[in-house]
C-alpha positions in Angstrom: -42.6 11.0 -57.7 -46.0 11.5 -56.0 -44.6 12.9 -52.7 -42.6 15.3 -55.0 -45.7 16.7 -57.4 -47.4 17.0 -54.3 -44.9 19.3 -52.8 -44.0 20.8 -56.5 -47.6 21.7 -58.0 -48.3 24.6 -56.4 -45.6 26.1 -58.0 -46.6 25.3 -61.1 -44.6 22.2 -61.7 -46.1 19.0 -63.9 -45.5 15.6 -64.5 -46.4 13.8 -67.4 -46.1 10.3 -67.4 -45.9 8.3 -70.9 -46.6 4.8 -70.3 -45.0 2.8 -73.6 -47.8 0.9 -73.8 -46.3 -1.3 -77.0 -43.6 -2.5 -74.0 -46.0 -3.0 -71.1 -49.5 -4.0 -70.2 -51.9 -0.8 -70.3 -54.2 -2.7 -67.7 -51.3 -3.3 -65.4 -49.8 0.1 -65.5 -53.0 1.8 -64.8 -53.5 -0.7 -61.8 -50.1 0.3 -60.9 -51.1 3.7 -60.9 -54.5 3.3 -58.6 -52.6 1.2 -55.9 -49.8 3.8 -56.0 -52.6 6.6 -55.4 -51.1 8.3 -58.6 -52.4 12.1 -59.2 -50.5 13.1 -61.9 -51.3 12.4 -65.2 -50.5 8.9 -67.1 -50.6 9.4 -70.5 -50.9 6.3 -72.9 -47.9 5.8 -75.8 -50.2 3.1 -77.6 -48.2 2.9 -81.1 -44.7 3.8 -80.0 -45.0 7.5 -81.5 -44.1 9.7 -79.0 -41.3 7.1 -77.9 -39.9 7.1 -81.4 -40.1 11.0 -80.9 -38.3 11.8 -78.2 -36.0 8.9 -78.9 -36.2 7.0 -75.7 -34.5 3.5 -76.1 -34.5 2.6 -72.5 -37.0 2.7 -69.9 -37.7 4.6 -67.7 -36.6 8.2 -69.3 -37.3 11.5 -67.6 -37.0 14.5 -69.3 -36.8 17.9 -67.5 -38.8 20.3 -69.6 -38.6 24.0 -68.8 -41.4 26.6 -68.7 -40.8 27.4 -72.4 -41.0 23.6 -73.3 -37.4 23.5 -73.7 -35.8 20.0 -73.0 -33.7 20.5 -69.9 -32.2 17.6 -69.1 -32.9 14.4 -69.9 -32.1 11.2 -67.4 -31.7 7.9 -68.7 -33.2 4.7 -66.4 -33.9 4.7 -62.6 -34.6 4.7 -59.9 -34.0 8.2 -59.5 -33.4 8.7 -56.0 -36.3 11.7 -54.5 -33.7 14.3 -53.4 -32.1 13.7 -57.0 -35.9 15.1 -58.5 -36.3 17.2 -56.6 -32.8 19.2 -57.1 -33.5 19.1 -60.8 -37.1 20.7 -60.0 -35.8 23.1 -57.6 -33.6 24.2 -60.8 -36.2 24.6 -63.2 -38.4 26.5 -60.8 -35.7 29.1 -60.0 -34.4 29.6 -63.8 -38.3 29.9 -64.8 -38.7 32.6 -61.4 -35.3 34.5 -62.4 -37.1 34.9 -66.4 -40.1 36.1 -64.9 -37.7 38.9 -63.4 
């Protein structure tokens, strides 16, 4: 996922990672995240909220979110193989270019 915001960024892609912290260790993850040389942000689910939100039962989820914040796609557990991301981001980047059109 790192090699792909990398290459993505620029062009005004974003990842958001939501770490369930009421199903993992917050101390762990963000470890995880430093030896991983993580950039993008890691956002902290403490109380379940935003999991009980967007309804995610299994973990991971990845949702595609368009440029109007409009859920995309959503993809269910992993790994998600890196040509399989970045395919879906390609996608979003050319619908959100056509509506700029």
């Amino acid at each position: 996922m790192e090699r792909v915001y990398r290459d993505f960024r620029s062009m005004g892609f974003e990842i958001l990672a939501v770490n369930a912290t009421s199903q993992d260790d917050q101390a762990k993850a963000m470890a995880y995240a430093q030896e991983q040389d993580l950039t993008f942000p890691i956002l902290l689910d403490t109380d379940g909220e935003i999991s009980n939100r967007y309804r995610v039962n299994s973990l991971p989820t990845s949702f595609f979110i368009n440029a109007q914040g409009v859920i995309h796609e959503v993809v269910i557990g992993g790994p998600m193989s890196e040509a399989l991301l970045r395919i879906r981001i390609q996608q979003l980047l050319e619908q959100a270019k056509q509506g700029e059109s």
